[in-house]
Short mmCIF file of the C-alpha atoms (twelve columns), coordinates in Angstrom:
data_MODEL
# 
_entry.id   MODEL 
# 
loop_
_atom_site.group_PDB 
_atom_site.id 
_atom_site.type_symbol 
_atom_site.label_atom_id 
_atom_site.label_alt_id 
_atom_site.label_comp_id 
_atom_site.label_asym_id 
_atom_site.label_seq_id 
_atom_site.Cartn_x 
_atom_site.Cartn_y 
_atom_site.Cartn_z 
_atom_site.pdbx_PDB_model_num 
ATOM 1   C CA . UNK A 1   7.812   -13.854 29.661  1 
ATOM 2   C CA . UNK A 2   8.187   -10.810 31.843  1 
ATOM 3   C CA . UNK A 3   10.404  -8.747  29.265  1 
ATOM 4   C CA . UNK A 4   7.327   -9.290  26.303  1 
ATOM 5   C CA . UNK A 5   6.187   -5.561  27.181  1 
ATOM 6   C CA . UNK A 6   9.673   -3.761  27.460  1 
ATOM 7   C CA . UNK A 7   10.295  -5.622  23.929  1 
ATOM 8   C CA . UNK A 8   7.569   -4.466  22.248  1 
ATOM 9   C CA . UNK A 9   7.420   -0.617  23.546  1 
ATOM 10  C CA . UNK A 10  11.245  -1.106  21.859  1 
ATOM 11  C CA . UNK A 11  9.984   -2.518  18.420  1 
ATOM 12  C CA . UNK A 12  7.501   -0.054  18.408  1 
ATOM 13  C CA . UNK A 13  9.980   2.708   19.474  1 
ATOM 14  C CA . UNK A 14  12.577  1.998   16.308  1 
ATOM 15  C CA . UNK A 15  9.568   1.025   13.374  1 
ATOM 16  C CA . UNK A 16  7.317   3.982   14.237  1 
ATOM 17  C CA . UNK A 17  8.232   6.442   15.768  1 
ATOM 18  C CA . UNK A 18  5.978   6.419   18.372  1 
ATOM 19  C CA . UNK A 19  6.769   6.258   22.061  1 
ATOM 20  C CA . UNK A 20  10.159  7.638   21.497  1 
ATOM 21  C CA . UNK A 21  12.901  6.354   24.180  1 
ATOM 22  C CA . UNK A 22  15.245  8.084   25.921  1 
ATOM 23  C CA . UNK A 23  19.072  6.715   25.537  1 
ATOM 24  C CA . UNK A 24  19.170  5.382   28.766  1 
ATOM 25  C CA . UNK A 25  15.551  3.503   28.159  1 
ATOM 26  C CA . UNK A 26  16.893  2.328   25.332  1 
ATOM 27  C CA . UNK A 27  19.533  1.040   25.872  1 
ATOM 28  C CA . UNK A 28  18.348  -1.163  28.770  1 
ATOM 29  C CA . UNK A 29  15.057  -2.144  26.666  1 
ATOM 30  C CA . UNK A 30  17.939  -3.377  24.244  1 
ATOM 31  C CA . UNK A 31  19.981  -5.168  27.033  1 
ATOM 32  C CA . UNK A 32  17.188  -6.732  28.636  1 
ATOM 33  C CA . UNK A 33  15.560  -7.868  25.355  1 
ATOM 34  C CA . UNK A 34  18.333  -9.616  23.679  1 
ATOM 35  C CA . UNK A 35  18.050  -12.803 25.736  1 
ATOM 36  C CA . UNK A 36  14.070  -13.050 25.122  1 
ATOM 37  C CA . UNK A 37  14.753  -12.425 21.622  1 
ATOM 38  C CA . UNK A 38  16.545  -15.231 21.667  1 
ATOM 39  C CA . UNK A 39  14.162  -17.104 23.364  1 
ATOM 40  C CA . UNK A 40  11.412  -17.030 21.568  1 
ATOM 41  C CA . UNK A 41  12.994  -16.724 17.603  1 
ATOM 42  C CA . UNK A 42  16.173  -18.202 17.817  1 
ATOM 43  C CA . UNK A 43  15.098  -21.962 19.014  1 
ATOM 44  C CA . UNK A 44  14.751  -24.240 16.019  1 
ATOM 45  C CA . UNK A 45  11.448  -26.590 15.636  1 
ATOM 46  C CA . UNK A 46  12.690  -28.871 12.681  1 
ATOM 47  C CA . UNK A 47  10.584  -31.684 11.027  1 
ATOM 48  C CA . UNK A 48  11.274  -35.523 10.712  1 
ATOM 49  C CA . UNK A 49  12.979  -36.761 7.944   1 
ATOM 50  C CA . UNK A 50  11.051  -37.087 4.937   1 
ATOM 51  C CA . UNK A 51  8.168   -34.859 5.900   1 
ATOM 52  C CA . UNK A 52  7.220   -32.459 3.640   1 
ATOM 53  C CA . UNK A 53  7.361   -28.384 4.620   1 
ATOM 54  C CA . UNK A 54  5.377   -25.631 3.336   1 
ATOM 55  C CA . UNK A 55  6.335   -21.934 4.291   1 
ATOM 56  C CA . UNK A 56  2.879   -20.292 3.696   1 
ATOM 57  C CA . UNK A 57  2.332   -16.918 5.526   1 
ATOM 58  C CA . UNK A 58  -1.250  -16.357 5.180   1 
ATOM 59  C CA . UNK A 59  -2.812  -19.777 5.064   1 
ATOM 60  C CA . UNK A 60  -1.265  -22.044 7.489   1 
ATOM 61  C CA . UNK A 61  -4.341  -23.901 8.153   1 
ATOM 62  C CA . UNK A 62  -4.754  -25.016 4.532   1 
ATOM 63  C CA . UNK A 63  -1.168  -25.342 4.029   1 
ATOM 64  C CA . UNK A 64  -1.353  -27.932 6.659   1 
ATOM 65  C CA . UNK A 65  -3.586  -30.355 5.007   1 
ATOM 66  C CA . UNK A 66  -1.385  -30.367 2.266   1 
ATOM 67  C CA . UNK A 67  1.987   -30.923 3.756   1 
ATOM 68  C CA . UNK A 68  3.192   -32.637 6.503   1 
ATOM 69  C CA . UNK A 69  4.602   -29.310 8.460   1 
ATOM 70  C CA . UNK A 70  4.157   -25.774 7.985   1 
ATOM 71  C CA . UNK A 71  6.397   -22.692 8.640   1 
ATOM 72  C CA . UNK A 72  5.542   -20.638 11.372  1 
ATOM 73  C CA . UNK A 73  6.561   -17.383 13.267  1 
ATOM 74  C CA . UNK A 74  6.537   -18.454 17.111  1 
ATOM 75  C CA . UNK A 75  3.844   -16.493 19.071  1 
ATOM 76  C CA . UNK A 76  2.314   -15.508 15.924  1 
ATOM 77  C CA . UNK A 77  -1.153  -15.283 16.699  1 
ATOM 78  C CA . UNK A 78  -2.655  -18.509 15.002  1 
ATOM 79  C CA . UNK A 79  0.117   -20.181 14.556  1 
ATOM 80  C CA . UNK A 80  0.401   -23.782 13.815  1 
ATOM 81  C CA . UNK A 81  0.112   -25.751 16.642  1 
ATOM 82  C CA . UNK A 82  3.578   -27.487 18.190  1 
ATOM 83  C CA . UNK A 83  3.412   -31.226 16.170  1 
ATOM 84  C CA . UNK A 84  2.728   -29.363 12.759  1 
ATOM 85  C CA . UNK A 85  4.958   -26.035 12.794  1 
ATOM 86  C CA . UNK A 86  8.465   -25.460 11.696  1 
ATOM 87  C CA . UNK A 87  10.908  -23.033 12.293  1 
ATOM 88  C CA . UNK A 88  14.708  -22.900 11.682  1 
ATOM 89  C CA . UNK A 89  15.798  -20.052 14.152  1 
ATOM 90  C CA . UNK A 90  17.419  -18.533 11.180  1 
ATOM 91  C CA . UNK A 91  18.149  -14.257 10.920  1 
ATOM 92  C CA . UNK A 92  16.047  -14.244 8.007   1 
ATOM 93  C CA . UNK A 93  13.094  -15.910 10.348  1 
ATOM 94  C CA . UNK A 94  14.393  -13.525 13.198  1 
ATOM 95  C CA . UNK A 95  12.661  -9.737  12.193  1 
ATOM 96  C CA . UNK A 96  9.501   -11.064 10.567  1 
ATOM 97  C CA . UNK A 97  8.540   -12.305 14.559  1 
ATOM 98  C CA . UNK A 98  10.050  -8.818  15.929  1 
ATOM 99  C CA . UNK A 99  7.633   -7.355  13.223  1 
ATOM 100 C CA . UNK A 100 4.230   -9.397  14.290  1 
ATOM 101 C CA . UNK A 101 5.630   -8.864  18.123  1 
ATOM 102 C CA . UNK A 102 4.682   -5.425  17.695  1 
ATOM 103 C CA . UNK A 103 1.631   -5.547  15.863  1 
ATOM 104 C CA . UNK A 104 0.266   -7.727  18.452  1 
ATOM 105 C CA . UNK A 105 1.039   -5.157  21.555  1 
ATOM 106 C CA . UNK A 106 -0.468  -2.148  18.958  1 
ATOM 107 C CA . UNK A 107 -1.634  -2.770  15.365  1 
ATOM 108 C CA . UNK A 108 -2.283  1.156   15.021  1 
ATOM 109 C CA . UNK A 109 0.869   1.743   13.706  1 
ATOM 110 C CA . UNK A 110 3.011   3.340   10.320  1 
ATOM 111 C CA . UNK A 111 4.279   -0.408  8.768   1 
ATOM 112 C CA . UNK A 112 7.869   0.440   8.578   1 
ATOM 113 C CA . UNK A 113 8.514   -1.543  5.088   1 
ATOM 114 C CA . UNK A 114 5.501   0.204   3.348   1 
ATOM 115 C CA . UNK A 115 4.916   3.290   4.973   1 
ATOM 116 C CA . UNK A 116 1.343   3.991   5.720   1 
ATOM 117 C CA . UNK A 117 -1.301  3.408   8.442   1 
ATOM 118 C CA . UNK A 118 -3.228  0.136   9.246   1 
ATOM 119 C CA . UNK A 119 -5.628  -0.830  11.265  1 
ATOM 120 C CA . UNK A 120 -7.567  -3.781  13.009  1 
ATOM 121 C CA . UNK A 121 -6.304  -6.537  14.674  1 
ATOM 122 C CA . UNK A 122 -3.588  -9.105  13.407  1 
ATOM 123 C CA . UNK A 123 -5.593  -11.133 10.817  1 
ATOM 124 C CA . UNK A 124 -6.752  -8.087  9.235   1 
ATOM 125 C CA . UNK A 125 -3.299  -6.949  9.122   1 
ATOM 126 C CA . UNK A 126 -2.135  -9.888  7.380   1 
ATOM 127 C CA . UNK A 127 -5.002  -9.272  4.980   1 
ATOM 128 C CA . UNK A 128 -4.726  -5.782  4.157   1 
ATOM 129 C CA . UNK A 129 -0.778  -5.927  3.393   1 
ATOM 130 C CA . UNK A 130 -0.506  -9.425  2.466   1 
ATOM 131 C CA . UNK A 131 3.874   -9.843  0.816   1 
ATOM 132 C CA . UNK A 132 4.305   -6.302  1.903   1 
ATOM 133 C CA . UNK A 133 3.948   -6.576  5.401   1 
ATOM 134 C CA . UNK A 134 6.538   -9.700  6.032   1 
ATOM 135 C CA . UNK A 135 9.781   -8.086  3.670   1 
ATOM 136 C CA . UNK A 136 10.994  -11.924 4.363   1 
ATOM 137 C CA . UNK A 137 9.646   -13.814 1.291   1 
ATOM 138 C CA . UNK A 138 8.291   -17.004 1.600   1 
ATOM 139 C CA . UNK A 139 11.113  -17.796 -1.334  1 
ATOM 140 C CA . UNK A 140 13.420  -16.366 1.415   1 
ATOM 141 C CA . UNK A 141 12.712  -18.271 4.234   1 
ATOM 142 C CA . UNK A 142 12.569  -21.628 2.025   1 
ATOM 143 C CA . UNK A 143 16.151  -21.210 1.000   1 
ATOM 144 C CA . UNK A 144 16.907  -19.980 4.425   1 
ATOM 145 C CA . UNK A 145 16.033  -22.983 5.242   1 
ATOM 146 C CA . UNK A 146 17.901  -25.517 3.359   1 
ATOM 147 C CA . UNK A 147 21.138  -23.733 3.628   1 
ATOM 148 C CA . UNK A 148 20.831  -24.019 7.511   1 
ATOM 149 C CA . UNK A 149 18.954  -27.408 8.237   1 
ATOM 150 C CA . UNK A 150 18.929  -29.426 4.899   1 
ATOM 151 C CA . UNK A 151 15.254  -28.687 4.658   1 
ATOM 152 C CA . UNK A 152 13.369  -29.141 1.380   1 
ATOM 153 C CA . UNK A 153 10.662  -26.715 1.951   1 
ATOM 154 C CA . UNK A 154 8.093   -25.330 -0.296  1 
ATOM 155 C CA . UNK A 155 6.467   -22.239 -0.854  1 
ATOM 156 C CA . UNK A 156 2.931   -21.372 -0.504  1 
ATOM 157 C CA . UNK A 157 1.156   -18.671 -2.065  1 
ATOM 158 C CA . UNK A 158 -2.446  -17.276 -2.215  1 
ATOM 159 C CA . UNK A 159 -2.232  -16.211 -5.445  1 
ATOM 160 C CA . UNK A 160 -0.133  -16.145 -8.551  1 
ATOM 161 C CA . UNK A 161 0.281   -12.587 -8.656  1 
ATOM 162 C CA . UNK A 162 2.068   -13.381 -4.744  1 
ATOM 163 C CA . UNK A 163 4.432   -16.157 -6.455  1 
ATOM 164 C CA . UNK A 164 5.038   -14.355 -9.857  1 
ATOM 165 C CA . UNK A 165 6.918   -11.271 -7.404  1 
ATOM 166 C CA . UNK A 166 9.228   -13.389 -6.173  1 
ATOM 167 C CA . UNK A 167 9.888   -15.398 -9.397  1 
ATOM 168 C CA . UNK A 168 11.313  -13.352 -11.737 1 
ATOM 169 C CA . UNK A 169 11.716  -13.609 -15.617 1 
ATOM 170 C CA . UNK A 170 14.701  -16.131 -15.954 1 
ATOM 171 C CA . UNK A 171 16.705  -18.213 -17.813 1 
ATOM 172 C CA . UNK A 172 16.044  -21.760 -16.219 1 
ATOM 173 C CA . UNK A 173 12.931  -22.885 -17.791 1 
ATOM 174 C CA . UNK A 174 10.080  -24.154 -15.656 1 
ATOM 175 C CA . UNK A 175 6.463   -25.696 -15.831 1 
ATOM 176 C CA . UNK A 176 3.278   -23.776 -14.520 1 
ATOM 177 C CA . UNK A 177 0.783   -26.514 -13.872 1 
ATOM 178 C CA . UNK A 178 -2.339  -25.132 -13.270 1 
ATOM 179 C CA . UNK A 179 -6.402  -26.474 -12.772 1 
ATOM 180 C CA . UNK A 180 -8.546  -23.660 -12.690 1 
ATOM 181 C CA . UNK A 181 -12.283 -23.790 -11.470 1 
ATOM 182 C CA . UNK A 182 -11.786 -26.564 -8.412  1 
ATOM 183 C CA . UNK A 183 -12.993 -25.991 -5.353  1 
ATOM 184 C CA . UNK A 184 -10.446 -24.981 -2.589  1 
ATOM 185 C CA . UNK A 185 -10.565 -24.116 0.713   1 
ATOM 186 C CA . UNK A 186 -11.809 -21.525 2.626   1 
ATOM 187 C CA . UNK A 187 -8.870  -20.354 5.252   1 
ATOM 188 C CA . UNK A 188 -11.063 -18.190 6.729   1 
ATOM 189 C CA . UNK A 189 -13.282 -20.890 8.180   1 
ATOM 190 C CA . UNK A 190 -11.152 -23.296 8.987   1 
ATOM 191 C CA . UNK A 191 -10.357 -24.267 12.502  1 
ATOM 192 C CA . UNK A 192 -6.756  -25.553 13.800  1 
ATOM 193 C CA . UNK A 193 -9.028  -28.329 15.524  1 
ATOM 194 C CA . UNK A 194 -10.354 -29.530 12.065  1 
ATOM 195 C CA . UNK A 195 -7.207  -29.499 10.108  1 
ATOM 196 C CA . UNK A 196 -6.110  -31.764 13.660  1 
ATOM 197 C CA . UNK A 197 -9.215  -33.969 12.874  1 
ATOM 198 C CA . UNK A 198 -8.308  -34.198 9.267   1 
ATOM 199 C CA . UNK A 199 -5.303  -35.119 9.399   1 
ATOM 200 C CA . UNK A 200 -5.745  -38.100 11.443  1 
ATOM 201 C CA . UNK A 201 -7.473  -39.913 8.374   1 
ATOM 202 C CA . UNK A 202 -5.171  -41.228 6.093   1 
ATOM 203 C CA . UNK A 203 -7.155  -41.988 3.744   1 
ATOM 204 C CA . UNK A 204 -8.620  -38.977 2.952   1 
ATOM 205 C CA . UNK A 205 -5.657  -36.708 3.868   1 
ATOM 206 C CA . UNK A 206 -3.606  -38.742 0.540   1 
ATOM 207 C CA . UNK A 207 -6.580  -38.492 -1.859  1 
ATOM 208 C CA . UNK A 208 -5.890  -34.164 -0.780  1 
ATOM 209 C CA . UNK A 209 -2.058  -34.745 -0.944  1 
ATOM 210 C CA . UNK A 210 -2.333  -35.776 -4.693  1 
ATOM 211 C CA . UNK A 211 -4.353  -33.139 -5.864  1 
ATOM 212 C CA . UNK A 212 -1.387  -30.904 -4.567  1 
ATOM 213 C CA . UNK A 213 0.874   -33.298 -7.313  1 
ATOM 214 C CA . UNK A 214 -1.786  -34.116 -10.041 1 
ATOM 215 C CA . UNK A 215 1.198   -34.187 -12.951 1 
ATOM 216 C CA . UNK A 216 1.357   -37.674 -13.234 1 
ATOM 217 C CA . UNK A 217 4.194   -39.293 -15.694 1 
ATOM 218 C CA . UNK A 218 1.577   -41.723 -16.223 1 
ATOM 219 C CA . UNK A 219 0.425   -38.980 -18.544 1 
ATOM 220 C CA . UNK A 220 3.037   -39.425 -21.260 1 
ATOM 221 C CA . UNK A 221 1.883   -40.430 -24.710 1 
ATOM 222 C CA . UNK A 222 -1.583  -40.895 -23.410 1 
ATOM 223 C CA . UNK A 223 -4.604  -39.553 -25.291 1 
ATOM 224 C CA . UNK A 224 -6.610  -36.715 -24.473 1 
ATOM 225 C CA . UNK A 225 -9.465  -38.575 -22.594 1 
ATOM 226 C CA . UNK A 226 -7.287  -40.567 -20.661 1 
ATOM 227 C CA . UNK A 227 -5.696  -37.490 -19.129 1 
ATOM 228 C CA . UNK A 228 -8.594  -36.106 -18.724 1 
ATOM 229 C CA . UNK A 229 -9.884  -38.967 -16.971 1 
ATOM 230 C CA . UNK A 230 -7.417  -39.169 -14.627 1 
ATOM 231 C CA . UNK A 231 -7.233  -35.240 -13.229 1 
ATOM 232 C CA . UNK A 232 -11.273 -35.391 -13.000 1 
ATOM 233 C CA . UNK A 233 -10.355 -38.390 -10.865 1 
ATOM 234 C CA . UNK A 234 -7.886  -36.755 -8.428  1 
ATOM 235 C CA . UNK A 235 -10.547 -34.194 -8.044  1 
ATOM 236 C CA . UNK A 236 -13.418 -36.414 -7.532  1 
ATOM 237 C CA . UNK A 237 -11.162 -38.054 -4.642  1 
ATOM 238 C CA . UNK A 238 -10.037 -34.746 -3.434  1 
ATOM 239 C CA . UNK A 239 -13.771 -33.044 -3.339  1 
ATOM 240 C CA . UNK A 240 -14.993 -36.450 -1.603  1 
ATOM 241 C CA . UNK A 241 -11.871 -35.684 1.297   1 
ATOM 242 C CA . UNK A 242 -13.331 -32.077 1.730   1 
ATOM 243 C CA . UNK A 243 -16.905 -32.931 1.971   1 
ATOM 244 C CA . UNK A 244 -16.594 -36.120 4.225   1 
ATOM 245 C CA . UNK A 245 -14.423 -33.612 7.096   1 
ATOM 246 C CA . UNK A 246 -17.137 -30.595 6.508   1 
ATOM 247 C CA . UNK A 247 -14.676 -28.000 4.755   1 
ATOM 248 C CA . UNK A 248 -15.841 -24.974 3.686   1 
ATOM 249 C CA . UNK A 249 -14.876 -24.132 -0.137  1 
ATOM 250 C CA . UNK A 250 -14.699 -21.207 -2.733  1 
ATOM 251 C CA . UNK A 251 -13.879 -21.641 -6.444  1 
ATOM 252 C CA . UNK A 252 -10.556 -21.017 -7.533  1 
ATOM 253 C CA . UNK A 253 -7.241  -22.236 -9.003  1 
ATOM 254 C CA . UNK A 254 -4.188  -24.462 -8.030  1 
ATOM 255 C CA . UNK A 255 -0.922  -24.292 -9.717  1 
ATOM 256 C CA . UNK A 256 2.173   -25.840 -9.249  1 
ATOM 257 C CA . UNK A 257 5.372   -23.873 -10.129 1 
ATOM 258 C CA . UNK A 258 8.094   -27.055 -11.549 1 
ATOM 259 C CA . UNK A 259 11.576  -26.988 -12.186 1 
ATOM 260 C CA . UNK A 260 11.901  -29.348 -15.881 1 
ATOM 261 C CA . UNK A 261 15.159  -29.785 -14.651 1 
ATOM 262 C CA . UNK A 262 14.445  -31.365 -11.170 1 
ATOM 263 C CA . UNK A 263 11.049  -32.969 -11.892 1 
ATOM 264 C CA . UNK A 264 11.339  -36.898 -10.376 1 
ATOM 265 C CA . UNK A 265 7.965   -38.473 -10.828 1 
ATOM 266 C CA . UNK A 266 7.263   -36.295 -13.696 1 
ATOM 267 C CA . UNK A 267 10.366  -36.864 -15.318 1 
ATOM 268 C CA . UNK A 268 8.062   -38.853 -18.295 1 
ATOM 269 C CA . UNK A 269 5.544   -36.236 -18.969 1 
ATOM 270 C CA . UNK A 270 8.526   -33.420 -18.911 1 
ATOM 271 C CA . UNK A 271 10.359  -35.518 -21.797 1 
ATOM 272 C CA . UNK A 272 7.024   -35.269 -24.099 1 
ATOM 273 C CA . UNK A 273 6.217   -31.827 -23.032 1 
ATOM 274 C CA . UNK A 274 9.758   -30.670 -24.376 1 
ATOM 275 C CA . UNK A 275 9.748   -32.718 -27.682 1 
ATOM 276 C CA . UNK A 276 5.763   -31.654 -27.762 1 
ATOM 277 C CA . UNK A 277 4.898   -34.662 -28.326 1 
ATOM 278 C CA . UNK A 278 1.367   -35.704 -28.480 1 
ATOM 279 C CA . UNK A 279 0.893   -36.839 -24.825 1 
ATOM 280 C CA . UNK A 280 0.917   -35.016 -22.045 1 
ATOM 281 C CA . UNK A 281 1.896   -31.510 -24.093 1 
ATOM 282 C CA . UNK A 282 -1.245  -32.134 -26.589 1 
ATOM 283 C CA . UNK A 283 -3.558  -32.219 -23.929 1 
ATOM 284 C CA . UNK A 284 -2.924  -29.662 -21.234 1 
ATOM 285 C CA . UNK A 285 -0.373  -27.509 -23.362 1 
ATOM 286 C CA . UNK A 286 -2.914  -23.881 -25.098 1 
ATOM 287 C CA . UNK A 287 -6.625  -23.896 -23.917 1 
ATOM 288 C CA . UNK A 288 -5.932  -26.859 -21.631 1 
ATOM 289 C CA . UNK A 289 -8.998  -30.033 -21.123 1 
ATOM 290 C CA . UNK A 290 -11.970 -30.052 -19.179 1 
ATOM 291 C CA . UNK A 291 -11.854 -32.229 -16.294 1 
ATOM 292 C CA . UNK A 292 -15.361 -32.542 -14.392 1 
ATOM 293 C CA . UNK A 293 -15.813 -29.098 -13.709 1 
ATOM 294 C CA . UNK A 294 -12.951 -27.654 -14.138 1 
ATOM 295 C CA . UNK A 295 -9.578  -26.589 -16.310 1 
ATOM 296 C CA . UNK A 296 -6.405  -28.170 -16.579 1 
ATOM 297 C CA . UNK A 297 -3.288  -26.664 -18.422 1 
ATOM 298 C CA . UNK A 298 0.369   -26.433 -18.366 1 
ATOM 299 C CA . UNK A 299 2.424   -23.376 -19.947 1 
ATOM 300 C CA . UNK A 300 6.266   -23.325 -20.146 1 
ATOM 301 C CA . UNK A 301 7.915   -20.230 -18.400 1 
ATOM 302 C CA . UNK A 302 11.209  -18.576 -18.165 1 
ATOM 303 C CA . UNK A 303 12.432  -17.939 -14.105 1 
ATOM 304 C CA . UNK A 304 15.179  -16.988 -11.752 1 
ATOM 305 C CA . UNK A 305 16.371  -20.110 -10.074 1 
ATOM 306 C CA . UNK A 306 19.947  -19.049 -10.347 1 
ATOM 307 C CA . UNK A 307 22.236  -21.202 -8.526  1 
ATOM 308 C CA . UNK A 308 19.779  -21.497 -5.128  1 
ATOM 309 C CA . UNK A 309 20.484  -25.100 -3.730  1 
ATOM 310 C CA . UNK A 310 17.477  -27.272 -3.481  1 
ATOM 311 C CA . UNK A 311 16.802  -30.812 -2.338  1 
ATOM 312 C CA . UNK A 312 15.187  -34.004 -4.870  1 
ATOM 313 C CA . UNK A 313 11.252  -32.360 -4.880  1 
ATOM 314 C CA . UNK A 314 10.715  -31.073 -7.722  1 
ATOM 315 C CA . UNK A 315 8.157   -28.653 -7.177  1 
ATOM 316 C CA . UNK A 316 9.213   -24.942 -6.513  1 
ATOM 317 C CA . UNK A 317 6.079   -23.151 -5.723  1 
ATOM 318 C CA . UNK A 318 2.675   -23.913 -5.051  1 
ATOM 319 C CA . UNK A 319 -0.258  -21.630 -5.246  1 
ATOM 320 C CA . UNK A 320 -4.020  -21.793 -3.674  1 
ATOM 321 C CA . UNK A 321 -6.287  -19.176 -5.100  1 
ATOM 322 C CA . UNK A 322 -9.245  -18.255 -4.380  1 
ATOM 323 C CA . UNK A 323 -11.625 -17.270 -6.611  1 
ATOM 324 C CA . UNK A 324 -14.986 -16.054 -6.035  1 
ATOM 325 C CA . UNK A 325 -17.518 -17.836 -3.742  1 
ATOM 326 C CA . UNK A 326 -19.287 -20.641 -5.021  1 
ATOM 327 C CA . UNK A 327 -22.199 -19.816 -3.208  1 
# 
């Protein structure tokens, strides 16, 4: 598109500082850059029914093995390719891809939101600053989301310090469901042509899918070995999906951040949990149980949900943290 250059000498122009225009300049840059604008961020790229959405900022590629579709900035370097990406041409999604438009024409630059100088190209952008550098939060862009398309979209973090600043202390009460010690995957090393590849295998991309959902209401009432049992299981079955497609992994955590309120194939479990019975709550409530090599637990917490409208899925958050490397 011929007017890419004029738009970004403008973004830089009003973030940094740098290249200051003249009125005149600017004014034309503005004219002649509103229709582009609209071009490329205000076209919507909306999933099938019944596909599940993740809005994950700094690991598409894994958030894609996971979910059906995943969130991304159009033109964003990276970005998920056409048949997996979503985007709801919303004015929250709107200055996040002004933002990365500039970086990509000059990532030398004073990040207007935090204030200080970066360097490298786009990925090490996105690693340096992380939630500071998009001011949209995934949280915002989810909810964005379902108020303009209907879409039940989840948030993906890479850590739980990421999720726990955009969930605040609350007063709706919520699960964290968390198994510490797994093996995960390695963004860094993964290709867009191997999440392709893997997610052409059905079978292995559902043994993945319900390591994402490992709460089972099966749990209910069950004793301590059988529960154990079963999440050693799901991670047997997920392990055996990495290895047979060749993905690289690091130790580290998942958790799954659950409404009690909105939980449907949970619903079960969530009854013993809250009359602590001595299921579900016995076993993974405290120091958690060991399953194969790793730690499962779930913890009660107090959030923000507020009145935000949200769809039948009952999970709120998800997080995929790495670790340390298992080598």
């Amino acid at each position: 598109m011929r007017n890419i250059p004029r738009m970004r000498r403008l973004i830089l122009s009003l973030t940094s500082g740098e290249e200051p225009l003249s009125d005149i300049e600017l004014n034309k840059a503005i004219r002649e850059s509103f229709d582009s604008f609209e071009n490329l961020f205000g076209k919507p790229a909306l999933p099938s029914p019944g596909e599940t959405v993740a809005v994950a900022w700094n690991t598409p590629k894994t958030a894609s093995l996971f979910f059906d579709r995943v969130w991304s900035v159009p033109i964003i370097e990276n970005s998920a390719p056409d048949p997996i990406r979503v985007y709801g041409g919303t004015d929250v999604e709107f200055w996040p891809g002004v933002v990365v438009l500039a970086f990509q024409e000059k990532p030398h630059l004073i990040n207007p939101i935090v204030g200080k100088y970066v360097t490298g190209d786009l990925t090490t952008l996105e690693r340096k600053l992380g939630a500071d550098l998009y001011a949209h939060s995934a949280r915002t862009i989810s909810a964005a989301l379902f108020e303009a398309h209907g879409i039940n979209s989840i948030p993906m973090y890479r850590s739980s310090e990421s999720r726990n600043l955009e969930y605040k202390s609350g007063n709706s009460e919520t699960m964290i469901a968390a198994i510490d010690g797994a093996q995960v995957v390695d963004e860094s090393r993964l290709a867009w042509e191997q999440v392709i590849e893997f997610r052409k295998d059905t079978e292995a991309r559902l043994k993945l899918r319900r390591m994402r959902l490992w709460l089972d209401s099966n749990f209910a009432d069950k004793p301590i070995a059988f529960v154990s049992d079963s999440i050693a299981t799901k991670l047997e079955d997920y392990e055996w999906a990495l290895k047979k497609h060749g993905m690289s992994t690091v130790v580290g955590t998942f958790s799954e951040l659950v409404d009690t309120k909105l939980l449907t194939s949970a619903a079960v479990a969530t009854a013993g949990l809250a009359a602590g019975g001595a299921g579900l709550w016995a076993a993974l409530g405290g120091v958690g149980i060991i399953a194969g090599k790793a730690v499962a637990s779930v913890t009660k917490k107090m959030i923000d949900l507020g009145d935000i409208r949200r769809g039948p899925n009952s999970e709120i958050a998800f997080v995929h943290e790495l670790r340390k490397l298992s080598g």
